[in-house]
ZAMARGU-4260 file (C-alpha; in steps of 0.2 Angstrom, whole numbers, plus 5000, padded with zeros to 4 digits):
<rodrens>
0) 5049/5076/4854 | 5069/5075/4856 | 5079/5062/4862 | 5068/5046/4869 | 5084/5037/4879
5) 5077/5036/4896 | 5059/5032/4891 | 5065/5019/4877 | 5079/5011/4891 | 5060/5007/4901
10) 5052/5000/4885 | 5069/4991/4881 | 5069/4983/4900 | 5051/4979/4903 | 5051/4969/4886
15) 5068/4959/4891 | 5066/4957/4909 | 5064/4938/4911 | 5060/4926/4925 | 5079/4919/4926
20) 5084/4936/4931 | 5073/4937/4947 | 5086/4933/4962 | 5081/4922/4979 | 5079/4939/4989
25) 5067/4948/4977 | 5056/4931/4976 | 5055/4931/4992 | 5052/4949/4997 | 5038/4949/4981
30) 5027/4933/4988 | 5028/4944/5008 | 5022/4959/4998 | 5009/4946/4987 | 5002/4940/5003
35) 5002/4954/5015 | 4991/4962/4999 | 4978/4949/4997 | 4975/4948/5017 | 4972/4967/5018
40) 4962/4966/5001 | 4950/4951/5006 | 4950/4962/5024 | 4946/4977/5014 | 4931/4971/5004
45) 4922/4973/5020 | 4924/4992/5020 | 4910/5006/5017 | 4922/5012/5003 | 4923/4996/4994
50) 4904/4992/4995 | 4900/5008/4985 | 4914/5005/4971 | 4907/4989/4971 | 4890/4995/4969
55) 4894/5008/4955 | 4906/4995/4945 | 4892/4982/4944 | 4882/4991/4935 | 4896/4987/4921
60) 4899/4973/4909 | 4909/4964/4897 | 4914/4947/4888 | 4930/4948/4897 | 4927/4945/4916
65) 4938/4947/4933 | 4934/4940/4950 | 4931/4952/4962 | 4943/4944/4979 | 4933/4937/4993
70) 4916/4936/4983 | 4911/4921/4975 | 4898/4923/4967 | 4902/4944/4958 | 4912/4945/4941
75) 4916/4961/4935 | 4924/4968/4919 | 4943/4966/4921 | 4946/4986/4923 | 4932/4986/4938
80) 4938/4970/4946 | 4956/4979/4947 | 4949/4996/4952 | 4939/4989/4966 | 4952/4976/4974
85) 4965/4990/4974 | 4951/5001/4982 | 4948/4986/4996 | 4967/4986/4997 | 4970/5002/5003
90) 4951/5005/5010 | 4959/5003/5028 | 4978/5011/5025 | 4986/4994/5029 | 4995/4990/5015
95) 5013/4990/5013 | 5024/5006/5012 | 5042/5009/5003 | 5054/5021/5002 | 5055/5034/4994
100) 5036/5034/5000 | 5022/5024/4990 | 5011/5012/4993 | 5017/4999/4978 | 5010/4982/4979
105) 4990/4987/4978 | 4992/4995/4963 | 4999/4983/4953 | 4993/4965/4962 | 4975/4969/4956
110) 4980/4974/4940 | 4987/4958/4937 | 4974/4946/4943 | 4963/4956/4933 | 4972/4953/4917
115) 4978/4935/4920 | 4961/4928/4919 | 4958/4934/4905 | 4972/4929/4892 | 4968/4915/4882
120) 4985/4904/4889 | 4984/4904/4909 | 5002/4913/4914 | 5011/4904/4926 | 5015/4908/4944
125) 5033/4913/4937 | 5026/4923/4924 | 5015/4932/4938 | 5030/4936/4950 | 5040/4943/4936
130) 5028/4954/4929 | 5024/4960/4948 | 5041/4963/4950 | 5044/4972/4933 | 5029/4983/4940
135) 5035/4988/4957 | 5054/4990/4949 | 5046/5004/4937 | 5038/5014/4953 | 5056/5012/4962
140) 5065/5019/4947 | 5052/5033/4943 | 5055/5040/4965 | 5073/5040/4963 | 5069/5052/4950
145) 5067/5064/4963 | 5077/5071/4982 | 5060/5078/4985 | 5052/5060/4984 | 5062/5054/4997
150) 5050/5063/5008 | 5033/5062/5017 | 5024/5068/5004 | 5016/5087/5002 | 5007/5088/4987
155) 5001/5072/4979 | 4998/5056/4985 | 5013/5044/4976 | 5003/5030/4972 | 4992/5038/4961
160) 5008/5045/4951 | 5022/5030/4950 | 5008/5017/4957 | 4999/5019/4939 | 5018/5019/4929
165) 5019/5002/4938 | 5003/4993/4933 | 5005/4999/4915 | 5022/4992/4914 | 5019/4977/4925
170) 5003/4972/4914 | 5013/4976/4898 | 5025/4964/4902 | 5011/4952/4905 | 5004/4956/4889
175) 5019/4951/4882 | 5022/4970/4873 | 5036/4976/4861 | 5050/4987/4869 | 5042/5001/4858
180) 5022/4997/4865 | 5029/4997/4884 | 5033/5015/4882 | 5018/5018/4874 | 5010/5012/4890
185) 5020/5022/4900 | 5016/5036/4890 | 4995/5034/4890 | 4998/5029/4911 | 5005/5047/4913
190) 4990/5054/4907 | 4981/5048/4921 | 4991/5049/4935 | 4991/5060/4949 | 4979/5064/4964
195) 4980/5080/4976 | 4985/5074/4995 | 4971/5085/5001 | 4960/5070/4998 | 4972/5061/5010
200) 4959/5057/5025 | 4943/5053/5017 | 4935/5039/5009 | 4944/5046/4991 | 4960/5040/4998
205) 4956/5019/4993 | 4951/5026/4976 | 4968/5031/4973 | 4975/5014/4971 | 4960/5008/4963
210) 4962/5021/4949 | 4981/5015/4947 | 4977/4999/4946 | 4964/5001/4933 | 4972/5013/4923
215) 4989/5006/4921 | 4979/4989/4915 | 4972/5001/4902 | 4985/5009/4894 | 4994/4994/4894
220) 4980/4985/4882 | 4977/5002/4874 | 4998/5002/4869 | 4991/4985/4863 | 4980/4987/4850
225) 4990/5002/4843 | 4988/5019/4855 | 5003/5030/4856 | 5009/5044/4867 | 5024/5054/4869
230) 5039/5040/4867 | 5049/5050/4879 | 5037/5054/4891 | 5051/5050/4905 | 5064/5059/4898
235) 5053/5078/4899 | 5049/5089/4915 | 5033/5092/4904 | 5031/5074/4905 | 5030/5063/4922
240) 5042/5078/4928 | 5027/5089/4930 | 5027/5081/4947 | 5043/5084/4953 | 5053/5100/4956
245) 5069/5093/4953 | 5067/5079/4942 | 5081/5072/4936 | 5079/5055/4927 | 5092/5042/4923
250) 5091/5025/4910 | 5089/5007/4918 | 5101/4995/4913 | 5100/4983/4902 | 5095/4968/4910
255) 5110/4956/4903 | 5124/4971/4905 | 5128/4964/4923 | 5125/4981/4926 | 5105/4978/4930
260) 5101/4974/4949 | 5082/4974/4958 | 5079/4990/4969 | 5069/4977/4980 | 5085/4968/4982
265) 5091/4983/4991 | 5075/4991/4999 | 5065/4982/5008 | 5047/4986/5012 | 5037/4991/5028
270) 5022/4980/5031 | 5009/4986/5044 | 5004/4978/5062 | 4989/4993/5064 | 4977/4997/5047
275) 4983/5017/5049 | 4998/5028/5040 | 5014/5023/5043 | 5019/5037/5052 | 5008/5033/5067
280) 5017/5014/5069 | 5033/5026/5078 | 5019/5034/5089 | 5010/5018/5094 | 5025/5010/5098
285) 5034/5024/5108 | 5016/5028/5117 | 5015/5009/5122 | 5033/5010/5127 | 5031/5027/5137
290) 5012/5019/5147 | 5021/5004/5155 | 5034/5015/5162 | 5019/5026/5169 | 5011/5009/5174
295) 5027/5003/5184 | 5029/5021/5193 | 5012/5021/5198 | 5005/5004/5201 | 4989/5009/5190
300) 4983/5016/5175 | 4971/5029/5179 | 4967/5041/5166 | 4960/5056/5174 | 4981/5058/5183
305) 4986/5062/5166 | 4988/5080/5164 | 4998/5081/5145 | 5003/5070/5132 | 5018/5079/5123
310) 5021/5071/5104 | 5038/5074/5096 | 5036/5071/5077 | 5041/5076/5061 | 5034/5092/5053
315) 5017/5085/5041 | 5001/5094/5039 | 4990/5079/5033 | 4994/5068/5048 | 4991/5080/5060
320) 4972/5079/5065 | 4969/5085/5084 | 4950/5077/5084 | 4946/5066/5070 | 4927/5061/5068
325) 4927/5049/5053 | 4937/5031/5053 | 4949/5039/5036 | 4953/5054/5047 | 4958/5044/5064
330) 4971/5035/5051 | 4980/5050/5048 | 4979/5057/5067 | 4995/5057/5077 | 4985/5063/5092
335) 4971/5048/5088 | 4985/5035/5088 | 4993/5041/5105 | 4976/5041/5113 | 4970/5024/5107
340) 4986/5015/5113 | 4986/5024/5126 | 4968/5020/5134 | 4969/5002/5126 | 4986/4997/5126
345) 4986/4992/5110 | 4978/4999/5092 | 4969/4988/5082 | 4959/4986/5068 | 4942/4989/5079
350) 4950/5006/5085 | 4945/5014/5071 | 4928/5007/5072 | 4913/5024/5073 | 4908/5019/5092
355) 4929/5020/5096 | 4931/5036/5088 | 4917/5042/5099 | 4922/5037/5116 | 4921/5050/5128
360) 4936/5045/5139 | 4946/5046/5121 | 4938/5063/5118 | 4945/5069/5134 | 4962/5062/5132
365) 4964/5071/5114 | 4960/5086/5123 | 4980/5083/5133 | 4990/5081/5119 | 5002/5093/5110
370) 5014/5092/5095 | 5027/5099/5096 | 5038/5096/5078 | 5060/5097/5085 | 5071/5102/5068
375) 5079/5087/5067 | 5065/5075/5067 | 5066/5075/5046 | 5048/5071/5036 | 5055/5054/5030
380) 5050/5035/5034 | 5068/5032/5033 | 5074/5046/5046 | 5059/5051/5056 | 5056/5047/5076
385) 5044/5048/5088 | 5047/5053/5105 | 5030/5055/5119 | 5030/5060/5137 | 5017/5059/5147
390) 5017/5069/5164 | 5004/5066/5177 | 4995/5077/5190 | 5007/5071/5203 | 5022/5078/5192
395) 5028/5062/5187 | 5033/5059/5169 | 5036/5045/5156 | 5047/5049/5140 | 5051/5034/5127
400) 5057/5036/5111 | 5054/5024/5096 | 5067/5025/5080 | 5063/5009/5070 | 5045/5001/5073
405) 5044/4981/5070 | 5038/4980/5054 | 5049/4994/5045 | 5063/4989/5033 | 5075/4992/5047
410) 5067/4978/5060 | 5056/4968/5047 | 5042/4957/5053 | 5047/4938/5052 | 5037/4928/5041
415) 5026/4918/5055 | 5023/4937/5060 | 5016/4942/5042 | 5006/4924/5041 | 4998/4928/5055
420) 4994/4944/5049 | 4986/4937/5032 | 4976/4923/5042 | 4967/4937/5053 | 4963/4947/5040
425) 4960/4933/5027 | 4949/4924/5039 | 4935/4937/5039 | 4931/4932/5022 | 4939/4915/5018
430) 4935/4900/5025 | 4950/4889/5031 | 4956/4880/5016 | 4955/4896/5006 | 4966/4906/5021
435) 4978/4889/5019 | 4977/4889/5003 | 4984/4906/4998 | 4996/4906/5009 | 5004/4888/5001
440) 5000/4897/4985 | 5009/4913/4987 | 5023/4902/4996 | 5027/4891/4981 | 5022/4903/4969
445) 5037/4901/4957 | 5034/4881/4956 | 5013/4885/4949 | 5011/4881/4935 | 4994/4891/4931
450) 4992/4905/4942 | 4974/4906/4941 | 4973/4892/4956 | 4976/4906/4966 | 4959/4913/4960
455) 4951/4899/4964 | 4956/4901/4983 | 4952/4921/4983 | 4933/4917/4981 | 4929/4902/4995
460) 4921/4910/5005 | 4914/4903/5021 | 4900/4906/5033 | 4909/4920/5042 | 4906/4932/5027
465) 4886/4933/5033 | 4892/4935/5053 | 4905/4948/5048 | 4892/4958/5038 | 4878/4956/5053
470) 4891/4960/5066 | 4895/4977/5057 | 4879/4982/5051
</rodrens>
């Protein structure tokens, strides 16, 4: 197999990484990602997608058993309870982004959960951060593997590459594995990773992170009880290289050589305001920006003076979809986006809803818009733009421009702002004191001393569970 340095560094780190060497910012950043992920999970198990994992992953069982989030009364095998709360997770695209690109909370949150109620000693909430932390530290490493990662991806979907890396090594470090076992888990992770970007836009999409989570939480017990794969399955472009043209890996540090410092220290996360791609948060806001200029020139907003919606954005096949019929598709339109806020004023999570998609007054706004791709508008969530002009009948126009949306790393979302985000989406599903009780959770989650509380919170549901299911059926 050759030299094992960079894969064995991994093993080495996962193993030794202990809680006194999480610093105030990564805690901090961690519990916003932990949060935002349960409130877009809990949301999420209200989805079409969800319902029918959930329907093909009780017909499994097992001694061990997971809860499933915002169900009381449904326990599943752990595998199946992470594989269908990361599927609620990313069911509706509104979970949080990094750069380089991945979505890397949903795969390893469920992963953990999943795992921590069934070891025989209840880990703390400590335990739970660091392990969280060890797993989303291992999906950072693995992009920086990579210039090409840096961008809007082409060919796979990146969650379904580094997100399973990260589950395996997060729930090897819960596990408690040897050095040599956590590269084993890497290894068996690597053999299920990957998932073409073709299936970007349909209900396949969720399953990605579902199949992360899940897999990662199985290799890890499989490196457990003994399985091996290559020990320097990081180290080879036959190995996680396979997915990058020009991979070009690198050791992490030892954690007690000074040398050793959180990529979430440096790089913050985006977290969502609409459930869509990140990409369409530049075009909402710039299209929101560009209508009230519009509004002030002409006094009203009428619709039919619109003659063409121009969108300046970067150069990606998968986010361009001129007439989306489906809610996954309408996720992933630029065009979709514009015309939402536009008509609206504002892009919610009912926007995506069937009867939205269908409006005929949306229908005949689509049919005005052009994208138009300018060279130096780069495919990257760190460099990308959105520039939208609007010209009217009349001749007048609107231009606005939007760099840095709230919520990206740049301008994040203050922590009243991401509250307020769990407790909408939290509140579909969970009565009051579970919606409070999360959050005090996830807020002091360094101080709990069993983790499992935080279970116990996930499943009290409340009355609005039967009137959200009437009101969507």
């Amino acid at each position: 197999f050759g030299g094992a340095g960079i894969t064995e560094s991994f093993g080495a780190a996962i193993q030794a990484l202990n809680a006194i060497h999480l610093t105030d910012g990564v805690i901090t950043r961690s519990k916003r990602m932990m949060l935002d992920t349960l409130g877009v999970g809990l949301l999420g198990s209200r989805t079409a997608v969800f319902s029918k994992a959930l329907k093909y992953s009780q017909v499994f069982t097992s001694e061990q058993r997971s809860s499933v989030w915002g169900r009381s009364d449904v326990i599943l095998p752990p595998h199946y309870a992470a594989f269908v709360n990361g599927i609620a997770v990313h069911s509706m695209d509104f979970d949080d982004t990094w750069h380089p690109a991945t979505h890397p909370s949903g795969a390893v949150l469920p992963a953990l959960l999943a795992l921590a109620e069934t070891l025989p000693s209840q880990p703390s909430g400590l335990d739970l951060l660091l392990a969280f932390n060890v797993g989303i530290e291992v999906q950072g490493r693995l992009m920086r593997f990579s210039k090409e990662a840096y961008n809007i991806p082409e060919r796979f979907h990146p969650p379904s590459v580094v997100g399973v890396m990260g589950s395996a090594a997060a729930s090897a470090k819960l596990l408690g594995l040897s050095p040599a076992q956590c590269s084993h888990a890497l290894a068996i992770a690597a053999s299920s990773a990957g998932a073409p970007l073709a299936n970007a836009a349909t209900q396949t999409k969720p399953l990605h992170i579902g199949n992360a989570a899940r897999r990662g939480l199985e290799a890890a017990q499989l490196a457990q009880i003994g399985v091996e794969g290559n020990p320097a399955i990081l180290d080879m472009d036959s190995g996680l290289g396979v997915y990058y043209k020009d991979y070009s890996p690198s050791p992490l540090a030892d954690s007690d050589s000074g040398a050793f410092r959180w990529i979430l220290d440096a790089q913050d996360v985006a977290f969502k305001r609409i459930p869509a791609h990140l990409a369409m948060h530049w075009v909402v806001e710039a299209v929101l920006a560009a209508r009230a200029k519009f509004l002030d020139r002409t006094g009203n907003f009428d619709l039919s003076q619109i003659q063409n919606i121009t969108l300046r954005v970067p150069r990606s096949k998968y986010i361009n979809c001129p007439l989306p019929t489906t809610e996954h598709q309408a996720r992933h339109s630029f065009q979709f986006n514009a015309c939402s806020a536009l008509l609206d004023n504002k892009v919610t999570v009912a926007s995506f809803s069937q009867a939205q998609i269908n409006r005929p007054a949306l229908r005949e706004l689509l049919s005005k818009v052009q994208l138009e791709t300018p060279e130096d508008n780069l495919p990257s969530f760190d460099r990308m733009y959105c520039e939208v002009e609007i010209k009217s009948a009349e001749g007048l126009s609107s231009l606005a421009r939007c760099n840095t949306f709230y919520g990206h790393w740049r301008k994040p979302l203050s922590q009243k702002d991401l509250e307020e985000k769990f407790s909408l989406n939290a509140s579909t599903v969970l009565c009051t004191e579970g919606v409070e009780g999360v959050i005090d959770v996830v807020g002091n989650m360094e101080k709990v001393t069993e983790c499992s509380v935080l279970g116990s919170y996930l499943r009290m549901t409340s009355t609005s569970e039967q009137l959200y299911s009437m009101r969507i059926m």
